[in-house]
C-alpha positions in Angstrom: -18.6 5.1 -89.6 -19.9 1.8 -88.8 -20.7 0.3 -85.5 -17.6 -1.7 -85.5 -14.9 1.0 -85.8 -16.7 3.0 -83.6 -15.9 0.2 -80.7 -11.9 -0.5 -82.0 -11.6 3.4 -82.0 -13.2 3.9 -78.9 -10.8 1.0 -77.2 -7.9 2.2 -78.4 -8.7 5.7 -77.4 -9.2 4.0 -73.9 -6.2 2.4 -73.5 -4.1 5.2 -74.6 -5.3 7.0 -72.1 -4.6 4.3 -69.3 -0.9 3.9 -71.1 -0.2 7.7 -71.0 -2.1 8.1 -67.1 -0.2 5.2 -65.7 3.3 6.9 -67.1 2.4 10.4 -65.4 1.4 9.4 -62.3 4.8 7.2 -61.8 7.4 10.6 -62.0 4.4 12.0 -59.2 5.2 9.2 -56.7 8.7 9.7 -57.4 8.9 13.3 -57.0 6.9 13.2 -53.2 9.7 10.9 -52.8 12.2 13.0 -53.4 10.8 15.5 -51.1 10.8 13.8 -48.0 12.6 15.6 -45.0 16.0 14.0 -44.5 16.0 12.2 -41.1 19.0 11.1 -39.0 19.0 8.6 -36.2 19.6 11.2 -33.4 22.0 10.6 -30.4 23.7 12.2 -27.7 27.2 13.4 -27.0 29.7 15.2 -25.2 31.7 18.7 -26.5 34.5 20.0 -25.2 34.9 24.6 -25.5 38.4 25.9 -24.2 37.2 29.0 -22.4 40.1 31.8 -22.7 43.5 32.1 -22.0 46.0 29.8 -19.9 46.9 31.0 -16.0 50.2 30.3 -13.7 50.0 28.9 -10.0 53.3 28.8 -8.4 54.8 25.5 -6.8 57.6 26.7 -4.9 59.6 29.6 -4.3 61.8 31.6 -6.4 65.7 31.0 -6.5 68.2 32.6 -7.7 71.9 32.3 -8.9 74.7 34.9 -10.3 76.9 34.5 -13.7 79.9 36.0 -12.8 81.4 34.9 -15.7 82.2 37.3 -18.7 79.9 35.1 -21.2 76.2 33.7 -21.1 76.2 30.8 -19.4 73.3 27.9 -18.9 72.9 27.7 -15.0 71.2 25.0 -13.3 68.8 25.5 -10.7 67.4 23.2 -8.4 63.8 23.6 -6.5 62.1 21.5 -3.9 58.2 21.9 -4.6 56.2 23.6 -1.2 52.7 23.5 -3.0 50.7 21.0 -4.1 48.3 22.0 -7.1 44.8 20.0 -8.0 42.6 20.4 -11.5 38.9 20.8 -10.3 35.8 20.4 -11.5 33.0 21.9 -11.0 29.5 21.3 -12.1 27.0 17.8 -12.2 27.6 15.9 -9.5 27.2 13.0 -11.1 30.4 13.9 -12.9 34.2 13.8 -11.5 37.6 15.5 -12.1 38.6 12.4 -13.7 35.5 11.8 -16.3 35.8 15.7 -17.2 39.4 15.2 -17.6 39.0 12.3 -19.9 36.3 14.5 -22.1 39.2 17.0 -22.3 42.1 14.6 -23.6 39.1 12.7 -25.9 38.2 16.1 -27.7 41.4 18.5 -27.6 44.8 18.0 -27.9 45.2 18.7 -24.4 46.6 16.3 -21.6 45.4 17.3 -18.1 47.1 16.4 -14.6 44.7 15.2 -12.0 47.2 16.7 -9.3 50.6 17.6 -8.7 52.7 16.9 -5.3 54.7 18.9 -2.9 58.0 17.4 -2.0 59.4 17.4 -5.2 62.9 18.8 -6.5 62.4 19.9 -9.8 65.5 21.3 -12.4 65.5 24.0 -14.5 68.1 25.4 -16.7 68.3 28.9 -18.2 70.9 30.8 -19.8 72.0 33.9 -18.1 73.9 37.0 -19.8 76.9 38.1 -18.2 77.2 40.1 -14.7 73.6 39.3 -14.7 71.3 37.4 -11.6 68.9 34.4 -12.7 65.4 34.1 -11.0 63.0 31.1 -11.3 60.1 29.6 -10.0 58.3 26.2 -10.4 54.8 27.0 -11.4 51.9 25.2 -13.1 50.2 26.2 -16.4 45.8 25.7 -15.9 43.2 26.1 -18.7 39.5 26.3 -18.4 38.1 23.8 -20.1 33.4 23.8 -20.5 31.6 20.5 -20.8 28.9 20.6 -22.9 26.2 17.8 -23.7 24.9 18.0 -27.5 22.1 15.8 -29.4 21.6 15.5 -33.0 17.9 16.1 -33.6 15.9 13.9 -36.2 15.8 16.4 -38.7 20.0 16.5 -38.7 20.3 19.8 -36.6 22.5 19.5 -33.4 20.7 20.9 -30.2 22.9 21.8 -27.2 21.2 20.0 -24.1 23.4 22.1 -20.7 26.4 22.8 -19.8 27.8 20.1 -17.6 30.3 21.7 -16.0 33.9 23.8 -16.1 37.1 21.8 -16.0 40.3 23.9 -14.8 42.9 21.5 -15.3 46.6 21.2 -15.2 48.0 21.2 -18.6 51.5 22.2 -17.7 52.6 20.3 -14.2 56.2 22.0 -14.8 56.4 25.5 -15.9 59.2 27.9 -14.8 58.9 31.4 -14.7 61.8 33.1 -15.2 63.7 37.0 -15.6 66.8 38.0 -14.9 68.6 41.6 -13.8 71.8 43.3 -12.8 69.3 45.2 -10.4 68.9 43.6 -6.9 65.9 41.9 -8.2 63.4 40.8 -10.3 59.4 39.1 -10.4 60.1 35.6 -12.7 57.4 35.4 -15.4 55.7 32.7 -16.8 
């Protein structure tokens, strides 16, 4: 073979090989890409845990009325309030009953009372069976409610931060209890 083929060969040989490494080295880069841990901008925020099961506080005392008649019958029954009830929190400092209250309605479907007054005459109606004596009582319905603070890491994972505090708010401000007996008396239930 003569000088001269030699050289074309040997160029074309050389630029074949720049072709071909140029065109596997591109689906590298891409692939590292690819490969890169997903990251998330990271932030903080506030979660809201119901903690068991709802509990009763009275707000007055229990009444009572008879049906003497010989067929159910709704009775009406009128209580003034003696007791005033309060949701409380308890936990950072920096945080009140009404910024742990407004966690609670942001993230449940709960609404929570800051307080309910004495003083008030409240109505209830119930339907009594015959011969039978009605009992109520004006109560209020609680629920413990735990204020969390979360983060979202870089890496996407959510990290709890503390516990901010415990919220037991009013989420019933008028509950009756009731029960009724032919005995001499009975203890209204919520």
């Amino acid at each position: 073979m003569n000088l001269r083929n030699k050289r074309a060969l040997s160029a074309t040989f050389a630029t074949t090989a720049l072709v071909t490494g140029a065109f596997t080295a591109l689906p590298a880069t891409a692939s590292a890409a690819d490969r890169a841990p997903m990251r998330c901008e990271g932030y903080t925020y506030s979660k809201v845990i119901k903690l068991g099961t709802p509990w009763y506080a009275s707000r007055g005392p229990v009444v009572s009325k008879r049906n003497s008649s010989s067929s159910k019958s709704t009775l009406v029954y009128s209580v003034k309030t003696t007791k005033t009830r309060t949701t409380t929190w308890g936990g950072e400092a920096s945080a009140s009953v009404g910024w742990g209250i407004a966690q609670v309605e942001a993230k449940t479907k709960y609404e929570v009372a800051k307080s309910v007054a004495k003083g008030r005459t409240v109505t209830n109606r119930m339907t009594v069976d015959p011969g039978k004596r009605g009992y109520t009582q004006p109560m209020v319905e609680y629920q413990k409610f735990q204020v969390e603070r979360w983060r979202e890491l870089g890496n996407c994972k959510h990290d709890r931060i503390e516990i901010v505090g415990i919220l037991k708010g009013i989420t019933s401000s008028l509950h009756f209890a009731e029960c009724q007996t032919r005995q001499a008396s009975c203890t209204p239930k919520p």
